[in-house]
C-alpha positions in Angstrom: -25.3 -19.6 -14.4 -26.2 -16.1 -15.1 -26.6 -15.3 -12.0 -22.8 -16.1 -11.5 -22.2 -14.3 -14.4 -24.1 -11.6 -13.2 -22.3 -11.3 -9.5 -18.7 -10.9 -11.4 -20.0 -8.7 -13.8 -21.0 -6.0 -10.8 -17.6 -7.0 -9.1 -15.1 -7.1 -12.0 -16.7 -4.5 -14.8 -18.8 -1.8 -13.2 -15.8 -0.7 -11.1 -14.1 0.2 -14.6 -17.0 1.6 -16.2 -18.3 3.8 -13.0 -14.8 4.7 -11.6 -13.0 4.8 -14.6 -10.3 7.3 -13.9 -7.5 7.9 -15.2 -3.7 7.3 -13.8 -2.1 10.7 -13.0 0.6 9.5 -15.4 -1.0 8.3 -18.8 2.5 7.0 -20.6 3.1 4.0 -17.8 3.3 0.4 -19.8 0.8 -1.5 -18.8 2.0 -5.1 -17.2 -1.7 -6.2 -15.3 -3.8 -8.8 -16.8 -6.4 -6.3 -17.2 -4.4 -4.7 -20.7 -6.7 -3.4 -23.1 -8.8 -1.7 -20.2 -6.2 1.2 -20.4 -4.0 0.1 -18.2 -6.2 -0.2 -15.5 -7.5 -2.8 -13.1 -10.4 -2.6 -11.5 -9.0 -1.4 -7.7 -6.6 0.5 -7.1 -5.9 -0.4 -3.3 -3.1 -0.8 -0.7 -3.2 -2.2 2.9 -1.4 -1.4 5.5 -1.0 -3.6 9.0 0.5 -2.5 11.7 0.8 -4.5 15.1 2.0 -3.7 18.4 4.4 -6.4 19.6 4.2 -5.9 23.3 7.1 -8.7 23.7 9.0 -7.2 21.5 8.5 -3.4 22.0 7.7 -2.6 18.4 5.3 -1.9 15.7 5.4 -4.5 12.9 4.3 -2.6 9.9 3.4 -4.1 6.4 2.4 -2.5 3.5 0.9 -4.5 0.5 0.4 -3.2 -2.6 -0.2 -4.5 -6.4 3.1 -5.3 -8.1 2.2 -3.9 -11.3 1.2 -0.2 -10.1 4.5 -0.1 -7.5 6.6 -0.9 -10.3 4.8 1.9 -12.2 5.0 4.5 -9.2 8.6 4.0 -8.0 9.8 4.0 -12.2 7.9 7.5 -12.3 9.7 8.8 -8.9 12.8 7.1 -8.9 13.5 7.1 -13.0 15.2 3.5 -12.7 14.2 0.4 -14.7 12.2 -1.5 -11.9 11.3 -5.4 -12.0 10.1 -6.2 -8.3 8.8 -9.9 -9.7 12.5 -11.1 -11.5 14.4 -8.4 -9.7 18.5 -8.7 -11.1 19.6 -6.4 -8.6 17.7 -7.4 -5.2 19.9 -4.7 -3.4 19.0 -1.9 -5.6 14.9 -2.7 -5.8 14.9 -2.7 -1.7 17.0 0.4 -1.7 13.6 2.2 -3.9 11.2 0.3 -1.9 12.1 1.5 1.6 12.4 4.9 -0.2 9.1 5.2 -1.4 7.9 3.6 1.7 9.6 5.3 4.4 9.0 8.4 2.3 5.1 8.1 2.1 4.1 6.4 5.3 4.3 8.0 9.2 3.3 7.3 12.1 2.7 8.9 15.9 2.7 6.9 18.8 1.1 8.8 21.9 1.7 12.0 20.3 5.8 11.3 19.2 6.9 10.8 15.7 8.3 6.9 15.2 11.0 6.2 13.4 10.2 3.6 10.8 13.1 0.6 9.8 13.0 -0.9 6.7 12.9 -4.4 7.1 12.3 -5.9 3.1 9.8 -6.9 0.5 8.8 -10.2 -0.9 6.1 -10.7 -3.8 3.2 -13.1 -3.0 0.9 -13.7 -6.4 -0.2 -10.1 -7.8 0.9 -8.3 -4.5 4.3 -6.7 -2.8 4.8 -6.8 0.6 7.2 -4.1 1.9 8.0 -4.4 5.8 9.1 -1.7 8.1 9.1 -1.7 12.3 10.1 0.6 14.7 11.4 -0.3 18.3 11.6 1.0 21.8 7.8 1.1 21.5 6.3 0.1 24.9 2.7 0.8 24.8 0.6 2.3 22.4 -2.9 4.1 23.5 -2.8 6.2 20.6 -1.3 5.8 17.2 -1.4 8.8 13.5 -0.8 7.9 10.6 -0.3 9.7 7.4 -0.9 7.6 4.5 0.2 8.5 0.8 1.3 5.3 -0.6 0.4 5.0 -4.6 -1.6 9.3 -4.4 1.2 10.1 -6.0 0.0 7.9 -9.3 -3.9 7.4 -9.1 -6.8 9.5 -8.2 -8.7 6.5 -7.5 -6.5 5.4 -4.7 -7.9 3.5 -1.2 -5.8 2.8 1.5 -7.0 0.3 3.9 -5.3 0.4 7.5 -5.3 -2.2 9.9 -3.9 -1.5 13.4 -3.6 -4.2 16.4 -2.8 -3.1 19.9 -3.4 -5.4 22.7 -5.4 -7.9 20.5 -7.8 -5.2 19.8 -8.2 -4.1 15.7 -9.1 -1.4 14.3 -9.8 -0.5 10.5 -10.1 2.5 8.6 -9.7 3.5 4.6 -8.9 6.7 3.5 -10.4 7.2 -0.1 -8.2 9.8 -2.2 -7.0 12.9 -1.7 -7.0 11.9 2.3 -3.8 10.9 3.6 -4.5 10.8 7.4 -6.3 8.9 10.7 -5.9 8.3 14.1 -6.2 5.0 16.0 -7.2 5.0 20.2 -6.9 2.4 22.4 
């Protein structure tokens, strides 16, 4: 039994208590199960996947973030009231979520900017899902991104990318302030 206890205490508390930094905006209501902490959970972590559709000439593109700290970030860019779990206005919340999205995430294919679609957003437990594509795209041997999703609000950001080309993955993070890498297949 400690040793149980032991495992989440090295997974769940010394992220807070070794990383413990603060949101660039300190007067955000907290809404995480982790209140009391400042606000804070222990990660502070989005993933993106994209995958090359050779059938359907596109990049599928998801981005998935923590509800709580992409209400926070699109209330503190967009100044609107923002409920992406109970949202009254469905229109409205996917109207800020491609915003933000399509404002902090780009991509190169083989060297030419893509333009990105917005496709939606659903909620799965703790996490958003925003989807974007882009068509016309026939082969990929080369794929930039530039990543900024959530830098904007923490210092303590990690953005994991996923790309798929051909059945082949590749992975990368970029830890905080970087906002850029290159895929090759």
């Amino acid at each position: 039994m400690a040793s149980f206890l032991n495992k989440w205490f090295f997974i769940l508390v010394m992220p807070l208590l070794l990383f413990n930094k603060r949101p660039i905006s300190d007067n955000m209501e907290a809404k995480s199960p982790f209140r009391g902490m400042g606000g804070l959970h222990p990660f502070h972590v989005s993933v993106v996947e994209i995958n090359h559709n050779a059938a359907d000439k596109t990049l599928e593109i998801s981005c998935k973030i923590f509800t709580d700290d992409f209400e926070k970030v699109l209330e503190q860019n967009y100044k609107a009231k923002v409920d992406l779990i109970n949202p009254s206005n469905k229109a409205a919340m996917d109207t800020l979520v491609k915003k933000y999205i399509t404002s902090h995430l780009f991509l190169n294919a083989d060297g030419k900017p893509v333009k990105l679609s917005y496709v939606g957003f659903e909620r799965e437990n703790e996490a958003v899902y925003g989807y974007v594509e882009a068509d016309n795209i026939v082969s990929v041997k080369k794929i930039d991104i530039t990543n900024k999703l959530m830098q904007d609000l923490f210092t303590d950001q990690v953005n994991l990318m996923h790309v798929i080309v051909g059945g082949n993955r590749k992975s990368t993070k970029l830890d905080y302030p970087a906002t850029q890498a290159s895929f090759s297949f």
